[in-house]
C-alpha positions in Angstrom: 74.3 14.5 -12.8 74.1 12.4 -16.1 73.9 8.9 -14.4 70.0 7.8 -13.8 68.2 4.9 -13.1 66.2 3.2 -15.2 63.0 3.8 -13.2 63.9 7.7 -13.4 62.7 7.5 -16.8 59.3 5.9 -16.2 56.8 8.6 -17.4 54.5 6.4 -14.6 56.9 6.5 -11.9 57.4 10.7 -12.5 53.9 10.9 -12.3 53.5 8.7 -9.2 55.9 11.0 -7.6 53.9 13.9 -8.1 50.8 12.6 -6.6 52.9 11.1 -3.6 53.6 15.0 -3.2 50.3 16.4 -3.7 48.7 13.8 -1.6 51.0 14.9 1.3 50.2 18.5 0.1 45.9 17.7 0.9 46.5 16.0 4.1 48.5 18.5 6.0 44.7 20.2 6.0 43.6 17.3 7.3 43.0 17.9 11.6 45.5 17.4 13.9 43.5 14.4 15.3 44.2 12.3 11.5 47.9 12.9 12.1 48.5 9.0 13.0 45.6 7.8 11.2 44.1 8.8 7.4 47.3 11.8 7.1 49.4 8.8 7.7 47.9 6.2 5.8 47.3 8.6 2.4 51.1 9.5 2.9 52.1 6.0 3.1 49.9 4.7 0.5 50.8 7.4 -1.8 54.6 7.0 -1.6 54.1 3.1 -1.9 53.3 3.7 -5.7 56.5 5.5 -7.0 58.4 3.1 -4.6 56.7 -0.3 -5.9 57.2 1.2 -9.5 61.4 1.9 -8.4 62.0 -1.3 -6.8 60.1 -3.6 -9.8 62.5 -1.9 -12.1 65.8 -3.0 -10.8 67.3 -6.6 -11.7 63.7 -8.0 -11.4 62.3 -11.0 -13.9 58.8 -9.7 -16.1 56.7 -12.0 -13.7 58.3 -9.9 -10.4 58.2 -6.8 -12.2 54.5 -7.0 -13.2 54.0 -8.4 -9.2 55.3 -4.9 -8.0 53.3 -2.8 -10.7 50.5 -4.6 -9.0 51.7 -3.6 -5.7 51.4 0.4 -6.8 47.7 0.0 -8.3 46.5 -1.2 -5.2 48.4 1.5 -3.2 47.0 4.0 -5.9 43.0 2.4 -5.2 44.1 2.9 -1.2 44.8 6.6 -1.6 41.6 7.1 -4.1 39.6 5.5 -0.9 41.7 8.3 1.3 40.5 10.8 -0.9 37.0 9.8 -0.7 37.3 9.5 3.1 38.7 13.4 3.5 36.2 14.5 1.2 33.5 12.8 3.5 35.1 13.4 6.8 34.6 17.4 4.8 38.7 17.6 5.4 38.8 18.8 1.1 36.6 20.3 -0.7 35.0 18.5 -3.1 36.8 20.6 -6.1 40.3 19.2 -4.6 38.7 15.9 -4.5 38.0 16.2 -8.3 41.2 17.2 -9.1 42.9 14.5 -7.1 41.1 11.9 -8.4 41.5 12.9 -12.0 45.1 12.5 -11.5 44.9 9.2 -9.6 42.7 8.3 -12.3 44.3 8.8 -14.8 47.6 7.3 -12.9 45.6 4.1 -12.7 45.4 3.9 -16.6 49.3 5.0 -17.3 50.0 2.1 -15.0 48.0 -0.5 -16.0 49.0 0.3 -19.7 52.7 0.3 -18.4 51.9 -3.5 -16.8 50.2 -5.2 -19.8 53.3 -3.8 -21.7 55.6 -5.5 -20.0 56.0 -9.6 -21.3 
């Protein structure tokens, strides 16, 4: 399989991916009773960033492509406000907190770097 998309190369959008699956990962210890509600939303809110990052990066003009990097920060500050609910709600420990939010951290900086670099 040679043929790739351009958004396959995105170190941002590899990385996104990664923490879209260790953020579904840290909620399946969530309780059964956050199923529909903070599981759900940190999925959802987690996958929103690699798919924002995908769907700016095909046929889309500088201004809508920087409009969709936007998109995926505020998805990635939703699932650091997850994060700090589980930890809270004592669903993580506060070691996987730190660990997640080191790598949504530093997520938040490859992708506002990758949006100021696009003109």
């Amino acid at each position: 399989m040679k043929a790739k998309f351009k958004f396959e190369n995105l170190m941002v959008w590899q990385k996104a991916m990664d923490l879209g699956d260790d953020i579904l990962f840290l909620s399946e210890k969530f309780p059964a009773k956050e199923n529909f509600n903070l599981s759900s939303q940190s999925c959802r809110a987690a996958d929103s960033i690699a798919l924002n990052i995908s769907e700016g990066s095909i046929g889309q003009s500088n201004p809508e492509q920087k409009r969709f990097i936007g998109s995926a920060i505020r998805s990635l500050a939703e699932v650091v406000t997850c994060l700090h609910k589980a930890k809270r709600r004592n669903y993580i420990a506060v070691d996987e907190f730190n660990c997640h939010y080191k790598q949504a951290f530093s997520l938040m900086n490859k992708l506002i770097a990758y949006k100021n670099s696009i003109k």
